[in-house]
C-alpha positions in Angstrom: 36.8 -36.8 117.3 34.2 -39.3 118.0 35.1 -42.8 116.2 32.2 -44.1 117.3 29.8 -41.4 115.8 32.4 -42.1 112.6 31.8 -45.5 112.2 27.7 -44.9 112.4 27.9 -42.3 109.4 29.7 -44.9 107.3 27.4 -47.0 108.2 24.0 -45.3 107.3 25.7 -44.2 103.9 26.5 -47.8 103.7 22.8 -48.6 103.6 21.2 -45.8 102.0 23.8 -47.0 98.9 22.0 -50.5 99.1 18.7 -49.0 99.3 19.6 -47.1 96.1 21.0 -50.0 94.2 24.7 -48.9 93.9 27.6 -49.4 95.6 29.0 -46.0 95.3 27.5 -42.7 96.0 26.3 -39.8 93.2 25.0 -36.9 93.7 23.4 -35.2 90.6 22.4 -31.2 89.8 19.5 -30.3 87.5 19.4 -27.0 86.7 16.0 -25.8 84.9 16.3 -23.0 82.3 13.5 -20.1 81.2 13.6 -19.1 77.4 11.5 -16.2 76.4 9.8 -15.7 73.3 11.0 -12.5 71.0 9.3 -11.4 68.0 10.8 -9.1 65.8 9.3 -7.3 63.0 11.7 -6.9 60.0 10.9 -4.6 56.9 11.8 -6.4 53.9 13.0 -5.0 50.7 11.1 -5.9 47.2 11.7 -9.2 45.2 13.3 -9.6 42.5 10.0 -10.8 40.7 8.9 -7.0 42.0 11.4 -5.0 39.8 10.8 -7.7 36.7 7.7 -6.5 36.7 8.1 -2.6 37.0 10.2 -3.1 34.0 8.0 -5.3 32.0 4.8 -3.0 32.3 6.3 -0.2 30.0 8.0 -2.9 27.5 5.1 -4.3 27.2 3.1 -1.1 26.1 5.7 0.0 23.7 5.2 -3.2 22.1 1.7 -3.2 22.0 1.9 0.6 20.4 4.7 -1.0 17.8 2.2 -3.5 17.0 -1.1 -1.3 16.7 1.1 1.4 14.3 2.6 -1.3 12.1 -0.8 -2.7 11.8 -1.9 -0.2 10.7 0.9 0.7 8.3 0.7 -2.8 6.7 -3.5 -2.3 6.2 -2.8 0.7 4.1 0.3 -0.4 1.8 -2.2 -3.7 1.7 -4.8 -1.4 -0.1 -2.9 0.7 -1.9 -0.9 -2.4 -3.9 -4.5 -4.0 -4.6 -6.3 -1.2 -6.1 -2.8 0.2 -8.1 -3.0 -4.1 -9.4 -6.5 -3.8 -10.1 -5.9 -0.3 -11.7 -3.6 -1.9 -14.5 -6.0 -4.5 -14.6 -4.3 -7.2 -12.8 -6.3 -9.0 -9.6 -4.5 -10.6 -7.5 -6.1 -13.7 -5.2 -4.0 -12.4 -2.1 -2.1 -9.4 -0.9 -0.3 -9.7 2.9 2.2 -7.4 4.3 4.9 -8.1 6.8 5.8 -4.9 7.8 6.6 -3.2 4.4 7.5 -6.5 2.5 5.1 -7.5 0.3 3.6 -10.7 -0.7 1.4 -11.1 -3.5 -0.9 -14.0 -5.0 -1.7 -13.8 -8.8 -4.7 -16.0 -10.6 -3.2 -18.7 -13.5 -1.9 -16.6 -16.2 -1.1 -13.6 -14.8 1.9 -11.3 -15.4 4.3 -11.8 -12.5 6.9 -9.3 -13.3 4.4 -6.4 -14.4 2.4 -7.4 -11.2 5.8 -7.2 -9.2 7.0 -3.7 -10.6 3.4 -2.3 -10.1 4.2 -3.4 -6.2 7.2 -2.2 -5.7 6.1 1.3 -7.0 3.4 2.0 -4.2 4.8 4.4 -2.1 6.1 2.8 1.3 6.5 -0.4 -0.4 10.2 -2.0 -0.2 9.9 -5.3 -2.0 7.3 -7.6 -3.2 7.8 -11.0 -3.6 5.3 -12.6 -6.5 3.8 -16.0 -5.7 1.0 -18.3 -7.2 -0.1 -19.9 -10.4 0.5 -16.7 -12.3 4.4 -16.4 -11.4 5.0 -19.3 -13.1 2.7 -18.5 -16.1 4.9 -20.1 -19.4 6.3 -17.4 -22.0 4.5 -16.5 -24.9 6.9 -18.1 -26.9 6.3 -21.1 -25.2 2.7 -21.0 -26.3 1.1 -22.0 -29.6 -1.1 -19.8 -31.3 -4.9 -21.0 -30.9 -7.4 -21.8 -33.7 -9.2 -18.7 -35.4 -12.5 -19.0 -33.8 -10.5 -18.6 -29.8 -8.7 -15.1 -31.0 -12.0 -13.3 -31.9 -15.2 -12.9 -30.1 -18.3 -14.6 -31.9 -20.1 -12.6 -34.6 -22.9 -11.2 -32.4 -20.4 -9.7 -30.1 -18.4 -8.0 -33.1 -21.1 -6.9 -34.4 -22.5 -5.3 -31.4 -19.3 -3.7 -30.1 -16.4 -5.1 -31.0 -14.1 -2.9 -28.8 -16.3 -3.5 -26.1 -15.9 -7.1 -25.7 -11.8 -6.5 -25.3 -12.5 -4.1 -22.4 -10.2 -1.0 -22.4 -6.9 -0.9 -24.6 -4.6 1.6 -25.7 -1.8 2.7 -28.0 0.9 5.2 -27.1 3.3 6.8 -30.1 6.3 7.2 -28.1 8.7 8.6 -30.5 10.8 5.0 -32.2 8.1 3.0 -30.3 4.3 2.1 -29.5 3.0 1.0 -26.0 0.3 -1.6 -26.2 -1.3 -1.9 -22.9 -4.8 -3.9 -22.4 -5.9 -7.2 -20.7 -6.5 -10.5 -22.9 -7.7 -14.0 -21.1 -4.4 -15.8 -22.0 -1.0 -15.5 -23.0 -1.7 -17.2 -26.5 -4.1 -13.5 -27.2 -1.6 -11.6 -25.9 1.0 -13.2 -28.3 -1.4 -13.2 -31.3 -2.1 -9.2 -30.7 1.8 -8.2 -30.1 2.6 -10.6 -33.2 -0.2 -8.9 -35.6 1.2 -5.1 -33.6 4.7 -5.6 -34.5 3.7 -6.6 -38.2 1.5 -3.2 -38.5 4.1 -0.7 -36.4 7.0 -1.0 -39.8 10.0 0.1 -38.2 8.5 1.4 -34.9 9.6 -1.1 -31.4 6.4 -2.6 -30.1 6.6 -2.1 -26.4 4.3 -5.1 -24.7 2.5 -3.7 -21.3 -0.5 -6.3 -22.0 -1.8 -7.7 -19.1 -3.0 -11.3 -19.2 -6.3 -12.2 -16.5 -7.9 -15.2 -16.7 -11.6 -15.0 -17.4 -11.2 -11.3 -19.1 -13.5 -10.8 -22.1 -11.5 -12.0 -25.6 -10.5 -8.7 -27.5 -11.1 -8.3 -31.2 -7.3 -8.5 -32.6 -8.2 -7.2 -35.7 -9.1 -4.1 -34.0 -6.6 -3.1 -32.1 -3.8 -3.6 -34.2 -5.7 -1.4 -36.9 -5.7 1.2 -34.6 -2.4 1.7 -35.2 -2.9 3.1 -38.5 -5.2 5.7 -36.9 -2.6 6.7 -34.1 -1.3 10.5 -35.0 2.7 10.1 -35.8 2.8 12.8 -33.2 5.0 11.6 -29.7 3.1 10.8 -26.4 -0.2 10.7 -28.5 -2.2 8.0 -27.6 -5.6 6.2 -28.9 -7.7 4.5 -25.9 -10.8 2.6 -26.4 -13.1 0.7 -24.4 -16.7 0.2 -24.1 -18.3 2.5 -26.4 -15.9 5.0 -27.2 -12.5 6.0 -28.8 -10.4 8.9 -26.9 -7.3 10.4 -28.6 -4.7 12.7 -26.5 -1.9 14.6 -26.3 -0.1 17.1 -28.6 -0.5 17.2 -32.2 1.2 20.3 -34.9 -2.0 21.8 -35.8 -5.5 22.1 -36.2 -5.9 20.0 -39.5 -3.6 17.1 -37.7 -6.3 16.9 -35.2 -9.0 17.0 -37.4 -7.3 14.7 -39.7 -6.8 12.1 -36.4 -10.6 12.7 -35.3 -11.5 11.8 -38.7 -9.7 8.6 -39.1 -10.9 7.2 -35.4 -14.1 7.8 -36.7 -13.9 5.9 -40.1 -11.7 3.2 -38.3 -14.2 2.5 -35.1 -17.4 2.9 -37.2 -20.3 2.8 -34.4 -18.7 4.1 -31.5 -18.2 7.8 -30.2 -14.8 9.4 -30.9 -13.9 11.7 -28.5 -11.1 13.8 -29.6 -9.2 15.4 -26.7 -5.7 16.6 -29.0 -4.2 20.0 -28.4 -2.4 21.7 -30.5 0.9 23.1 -29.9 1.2 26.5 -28.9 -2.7 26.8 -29.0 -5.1 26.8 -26.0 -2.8 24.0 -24.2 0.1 26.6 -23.9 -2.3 29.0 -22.3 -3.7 25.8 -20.0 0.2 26.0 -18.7 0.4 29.5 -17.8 -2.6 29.4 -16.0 -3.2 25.7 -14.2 -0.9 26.8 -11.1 -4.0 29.2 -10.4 -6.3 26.8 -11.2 -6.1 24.1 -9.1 -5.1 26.7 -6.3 -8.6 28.3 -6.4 -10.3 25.0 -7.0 -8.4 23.2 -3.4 -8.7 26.3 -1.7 -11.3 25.7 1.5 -11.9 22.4 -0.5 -8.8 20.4 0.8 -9.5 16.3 0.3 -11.4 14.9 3.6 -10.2 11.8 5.0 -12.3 9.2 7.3 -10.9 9.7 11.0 -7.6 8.4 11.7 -7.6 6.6 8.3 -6.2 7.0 4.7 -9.1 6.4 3.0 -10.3 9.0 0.7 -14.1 10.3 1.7 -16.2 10.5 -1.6 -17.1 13.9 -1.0 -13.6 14.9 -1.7 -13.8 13.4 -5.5 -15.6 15.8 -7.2 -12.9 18.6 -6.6 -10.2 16.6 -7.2 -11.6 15.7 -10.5 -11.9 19.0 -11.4 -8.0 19.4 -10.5 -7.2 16.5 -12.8 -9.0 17.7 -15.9 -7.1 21.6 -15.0 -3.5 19.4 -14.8 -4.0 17.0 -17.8 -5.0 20.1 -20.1 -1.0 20.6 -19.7 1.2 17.4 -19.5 4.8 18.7 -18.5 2.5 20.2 -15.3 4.4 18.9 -12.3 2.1 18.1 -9.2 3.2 18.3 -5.7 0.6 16.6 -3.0 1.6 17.2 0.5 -0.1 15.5 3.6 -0.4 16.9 7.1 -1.5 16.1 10.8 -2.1 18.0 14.3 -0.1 17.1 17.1 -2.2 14.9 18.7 -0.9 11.1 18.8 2.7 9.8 18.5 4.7 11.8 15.9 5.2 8.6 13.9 1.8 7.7 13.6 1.1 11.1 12.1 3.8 10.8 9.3 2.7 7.9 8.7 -1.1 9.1 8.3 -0.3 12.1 6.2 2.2 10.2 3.9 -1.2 7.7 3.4 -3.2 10.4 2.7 -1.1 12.2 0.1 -0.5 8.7 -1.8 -4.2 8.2 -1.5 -4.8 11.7 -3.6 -1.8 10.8 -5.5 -3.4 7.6 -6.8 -6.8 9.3 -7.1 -5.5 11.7 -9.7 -3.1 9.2 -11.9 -6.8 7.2 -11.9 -8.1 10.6 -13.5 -5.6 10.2 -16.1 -3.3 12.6 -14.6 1.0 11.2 -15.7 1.5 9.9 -12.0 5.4 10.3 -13.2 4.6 13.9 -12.8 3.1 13.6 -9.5 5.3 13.9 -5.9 3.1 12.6 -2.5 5.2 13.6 0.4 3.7 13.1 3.8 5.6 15.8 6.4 2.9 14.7 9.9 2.6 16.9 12.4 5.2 19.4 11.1 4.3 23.0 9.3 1.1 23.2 11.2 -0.7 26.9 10.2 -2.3 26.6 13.1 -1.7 26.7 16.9 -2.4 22.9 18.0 -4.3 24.7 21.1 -7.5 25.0 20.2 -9.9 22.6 17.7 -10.1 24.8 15.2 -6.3 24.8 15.3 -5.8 21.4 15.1 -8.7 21.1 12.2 -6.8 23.6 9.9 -3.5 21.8 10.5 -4.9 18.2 9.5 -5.0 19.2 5.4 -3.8 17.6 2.1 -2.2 20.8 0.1 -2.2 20.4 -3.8 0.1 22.7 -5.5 1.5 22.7 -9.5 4.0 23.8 -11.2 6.0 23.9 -14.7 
């Protein structure tokens, strides 16, 4: 060992610790790292927001489909309840539908709780609910009677036509009871004609179906409670005037009864035409019965009622035809009529039911406008069911989309 060559190391690491500023000596490592870049490509599964949507899409539809159908469903009982209102002579200011709740508008004056049964019998209709001036329209009794000169039209107009100014009106012999039905202005005409009616019918009920409408033409009272005394004591005949003429109907004993009733319409409504439509029992209405099932079954057949596409409205070429029908039924009254609607295949199954049951109220109405006892009439609409075709082929489907009238005893 060389002590010399010793003490010269210590001493040049003496100096090169100096040089570096520090008294002791450090020795430091740095290590330098490489890091490479990866980039994986992942497949990622769908979204929640994804799946919302798959199940939105067909929601969605069905609703819109709900939507168009009820639409459509509320349009029709929406017609139907105005024009069986108008038909009793009641005009309403509004009709709107929620579904098949009903909600209906009447002028001042107006009969709420005729207006509201009226309603409630359209077929497809489940309640109506009766609002406006008229369905708070005071009570007859709560009315005085007017002056003279407001019961009675002026003397030109009596003397003109006298039934006429009052619009149409009619009495029914129903057995221990008469039905006045007709339309007045205001309830104090209405209460002046069932007063002066119940005075003339003895011991007979007077059954009040008078419908008040503001701004109808004034009636002649005197009139129409003298009709009484023409009215055959015969039940379910009835007088109707209106206009220009007098009609009598129904059932009478014999011939001389309904030449006696002619007679005394004629004396009674001096200047207007008496039309005198009684049958007598046994006689030519009895062979009306035996034969009006045929009837109407040749008259229908290849003649079925025509509708306007997809729609319950009644085309006007289907009228005359089913005129003729209602003249065949009304020659017998205990006829019962059956009216039965019916679709293709094509569309949902409960849009067709509810087409065809449209259609077979539509002819249903029709005929009780003809006169026909709409008591005595059924309108059932079956859709696409009973087809008597094979939905293959357009003519097919033509034959199947029919309203079928039938009648029996």
């Amino acid at each position: 060992m060389d002590p010399t060559g010793d003490a010269q190391s210590r001493s040049n690491a003496d100096r090169r610790g100096k040089v570096d500023g520090s008294t002791s000596s450090t020795s430091r490592t740095t290590h330098e790292v490489e890091y490479d870049t990866v980039t994986k490509r992942v497949r990622r599964g769908l979204g929640g927001w994804w799946w919302l949507a798959l199940l939105a899409v067909p929601l969605l539809l069905a609703a819109l489909a709900t939507l168009i159908s009820r639409g459509g469903i509320e349009d029709d009982l929406k017609a139907d309840t105005t024009k069986a209102l108008k038909g009793q002579g009641i005009s309403p200011t509004k009709v709107d539908f929620d579904g098949r709740d009903g909600t209906i508008t009447l002028p001042a004056g107006a009969d709420s709780a005729k207006a509201k049964k009226i309603a409630e019998d359209v077929d497809g209709v489940r309640v109506a609910d009766v609002k406006g001036a008229g369905a708070a329209a005071p009570a007859p009794t709560e009315t005085a009677s007017p002056a003279p000169t407001t019961e009675s039209p002026s003397p030109s107009e009596s003397a003109s036509s006298p039934a006429a100014a009052a619009g149409p009106f009619t009495l029914t012999n129903e057995g221990d009871s008469i039905v006045v039905e007709g339309v007045v202005p205001d309830e104090a005409t209405k209460k002046s004609i069932i007063d002066e009616a119940t005075k003339a019918a003895g011991d007979k009920k007077v059954v009040d179906k008078v419908t008040v409408t503001a701004g109808a033409p004034a009636p002649d009272v005197a009139k129409i409670t003298a009709g009484l005394g023409t009215l055959p004591a015969a039940d379910g005949v009835k007088l109707a005037y209106g206009d220009d003429k007098v009609t009598l109907t129904g059932e009478v004993a014999d011939d001389a009864a309904k030449t006696a009733a002619g007679d005394a319409a004629t004396k009674q409504f001096a200047g207007l035409t008496v039309d005198n439509q009684l049958t007598v029992k046994g006689g030519a209405a009895a062979a009306d019965c035996a034969t009006v099932s045929t009837t109407v079954a040749t008259l229908v057949k290849g003649q079925s009622p025509v509708f306007a596409d997809n729609s319950t409205t009644l085309l006007a070429t289907s009228k005359p035809t089913l005129d003729k029908v209602a003249d065949a039924v009304k020659a017998c009254k205990d006829a019962k009529v059956t009216v039965s609607g019916y679709t293709d295949n094509t569309g949902s199954a409960a849009n067709n039911k509810r087409l065809s049951q449209g259609r077979a109220s539509a002819v249903r109405t029709y005929l009780s406008g003809k006169g026909v006892n709409a008591a005595n009439i059924t309108a059932t609409g079956f859709g696409q069911d009973k087809p008597i075709a094979p939905n293959t082929t357009q003519a097919g489907r033509d034959a199947n989309r029919r309203v079928e009238i039938t009648v029996g005893g």
